[in-house]
C-alpha positions in Angstrom: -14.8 -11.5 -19.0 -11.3 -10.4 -17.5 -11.8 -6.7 -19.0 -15.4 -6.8 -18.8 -14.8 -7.1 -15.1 -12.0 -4.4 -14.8 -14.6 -1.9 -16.5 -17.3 -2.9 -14.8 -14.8 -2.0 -11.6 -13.9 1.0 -13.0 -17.5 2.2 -13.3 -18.3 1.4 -9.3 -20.0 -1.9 -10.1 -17.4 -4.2 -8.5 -20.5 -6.4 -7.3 -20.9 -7.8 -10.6 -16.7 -7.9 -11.2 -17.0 -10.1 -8.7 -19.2 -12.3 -10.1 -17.2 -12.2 -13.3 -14.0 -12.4 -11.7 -14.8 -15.5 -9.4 -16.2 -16.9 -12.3 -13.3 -16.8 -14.0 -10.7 -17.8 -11.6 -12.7 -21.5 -11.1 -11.7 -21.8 -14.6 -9.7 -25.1 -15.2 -8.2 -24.3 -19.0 -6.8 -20.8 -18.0 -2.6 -20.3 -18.3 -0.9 -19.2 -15.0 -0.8 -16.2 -15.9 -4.2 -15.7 -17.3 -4.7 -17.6 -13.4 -3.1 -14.5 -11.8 -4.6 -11.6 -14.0 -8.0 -13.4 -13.0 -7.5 -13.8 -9.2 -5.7 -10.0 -9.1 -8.8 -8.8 -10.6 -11.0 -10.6 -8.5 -8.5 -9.2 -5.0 -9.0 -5.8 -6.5 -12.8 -6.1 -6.8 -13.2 -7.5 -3.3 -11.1 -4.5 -2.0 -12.8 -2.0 -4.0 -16.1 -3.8 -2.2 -14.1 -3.0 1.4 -14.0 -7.0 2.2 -10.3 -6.5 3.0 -10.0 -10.1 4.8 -11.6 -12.0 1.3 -9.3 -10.1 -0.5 -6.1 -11.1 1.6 -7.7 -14.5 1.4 -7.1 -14.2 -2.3 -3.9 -12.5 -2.2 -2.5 -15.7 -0.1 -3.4 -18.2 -2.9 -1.1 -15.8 -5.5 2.0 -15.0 -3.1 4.2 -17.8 -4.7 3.0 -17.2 -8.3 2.8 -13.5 -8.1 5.4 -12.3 -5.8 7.4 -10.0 -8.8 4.5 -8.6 -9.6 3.5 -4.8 -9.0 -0.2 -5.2 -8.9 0.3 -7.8 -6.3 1.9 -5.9 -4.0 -0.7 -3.0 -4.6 -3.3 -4.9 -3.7 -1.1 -6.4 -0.8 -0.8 -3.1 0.3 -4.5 -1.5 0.0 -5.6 -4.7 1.6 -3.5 -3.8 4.9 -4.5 -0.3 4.6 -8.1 -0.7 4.3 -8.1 -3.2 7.0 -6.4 -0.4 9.2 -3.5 -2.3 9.7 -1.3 0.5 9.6 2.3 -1.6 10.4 1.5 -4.4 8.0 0.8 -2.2 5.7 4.6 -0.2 5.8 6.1 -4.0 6.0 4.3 -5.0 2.6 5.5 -1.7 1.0 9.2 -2.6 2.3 9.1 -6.1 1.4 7.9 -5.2 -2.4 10.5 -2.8 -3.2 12.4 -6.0 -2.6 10.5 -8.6 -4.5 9.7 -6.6 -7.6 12.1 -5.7 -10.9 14.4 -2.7 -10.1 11.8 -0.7 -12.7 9.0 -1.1 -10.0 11.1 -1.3 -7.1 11.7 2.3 -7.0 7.8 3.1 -7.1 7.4 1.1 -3.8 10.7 2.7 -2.2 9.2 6.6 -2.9 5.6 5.0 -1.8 7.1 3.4 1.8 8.9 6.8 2.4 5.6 8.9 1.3 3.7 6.4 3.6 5.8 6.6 6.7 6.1 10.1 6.3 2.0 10.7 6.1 2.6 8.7 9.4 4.6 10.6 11.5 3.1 13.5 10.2 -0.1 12.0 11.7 1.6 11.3 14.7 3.7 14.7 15.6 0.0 16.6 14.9 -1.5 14.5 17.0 1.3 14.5 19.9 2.1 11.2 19.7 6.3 12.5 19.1 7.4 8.6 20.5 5.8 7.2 17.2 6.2 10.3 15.0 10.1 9.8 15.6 9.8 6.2 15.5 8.2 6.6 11.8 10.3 9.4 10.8 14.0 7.0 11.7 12.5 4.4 9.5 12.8 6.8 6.5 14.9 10.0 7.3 18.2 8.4 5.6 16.5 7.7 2.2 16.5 10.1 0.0 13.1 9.9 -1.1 12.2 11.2 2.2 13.3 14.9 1.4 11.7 17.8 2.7 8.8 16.2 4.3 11.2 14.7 7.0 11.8 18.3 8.1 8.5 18.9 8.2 7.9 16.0 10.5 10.5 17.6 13.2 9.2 21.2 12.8 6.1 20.1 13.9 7.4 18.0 16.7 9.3 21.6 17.7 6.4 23.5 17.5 4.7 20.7 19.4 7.7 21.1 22.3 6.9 24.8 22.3 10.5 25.1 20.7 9.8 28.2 18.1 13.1 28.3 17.3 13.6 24.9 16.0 10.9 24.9 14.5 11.8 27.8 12.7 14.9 26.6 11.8 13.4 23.5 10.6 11.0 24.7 8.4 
C-alpha cells in the first residue's frame, strides 16, 4: 500500500495516496520505521494536495522519530514554503543541515544558500535592498553562495543608480 500510494502520487492522484497512506499509518502491527515511511508518505501526499497546515500536523507527530531523516526535513521545508512562510521555511533548511548525517547535510547547506539567495534576489528586484541585504549577510560567507551573491549586490547597484558598481559587480 506504501508504494502503491507513492505511485499513485507520482501520477497526480494524491487524493487516493491519501486514502492509502492514512490507512496505513492507523496501522497497529507496523515497525517504527515502516510508522515513519507511512506517515512521510502520507505528509507528502497532503502537501502535494496544498493542505500545508494537515501536513505540518503530520510532520509534528514524526519530529522525535524522524529528525535525521532527509525526507523529513523536505517535507518540513515544502510545508513552510507552500504555506508562504518564507522565514520558517530558511530556519527549517538551517536547522536540517544540522540534524541530518554529514552525507545529507551538505544538500541542505547548498539548498539554504540557493534559498536565501532566490530571496534577496527577490528582494533587490523588487527594491526592497533592507531585506535583500539582510538575506544576502545570512549567506555571503558560505561558500555555496558563490557567484549569485554578486549578483544580488549588482542589482542592488543598479537599483542605487550606481552603474559603476554594478559594473564592477557583475
Amino acid at each position: 500500500f506504501l508504494y502503491l500510494g507513492n505511485l499513485l502520487r507520482e501520477l497526480g492522484d494524491a487524493g487516493h495516496a491519501v486514502v492509502l497512506h492514512r490507512g496505513l499509518t492507523m496501522r497497529g502491527e507496523l515497525s517504527p520505521g515502516q510508522k515513519i515511511a507511512s506517515g512521510l508518505a502520507l505528509a507528502e501526499d497532503l502537501l502535494a494536495l496544498g493542505q500545508y497546515h494537515e501536513a505540518g500536523q503530520v510532520l509534528d507527530t514524526l519530529q522525535v522519530h524522524a529528525a535525521d531523516n532527509k525526507r523529513f526535513w523536505k517535507a518540513r521545508f515544502a510545508q513552510h514554503q507552500g504555506a508562504g512562510d518564507l522565514p520558517d521555511a530558511a530556519r527549517v533548511l538551517k536547522a536540517a543541515a544540522k540534524a541530518v548525517p554529514e552525507r545529507d547535510a551538505a544538500w541542505f547547506r547548498e539548498a539554504y544558500a540557493s534559498f536565501q539567495l532566490d530571496r534577496a534576489v527577490g528582494h533587490a528586484l523588487a527594491g526592497e535592498a533592507g531585506e535583500a541585504r539582510a538575506r544576502l549577510r545570512d549567506v555571503e560567507n558560505m561558500p555555496e553562495s558563490g557567484s549569485r551573491a554578486a549578483l544580488v549586490r549588482a542589482i542592488l547597484s543598479a537599483r542605487a543608480d550606481d552603474a559603476a558598481a554594478a559594473l564592477t559587480e557583475a
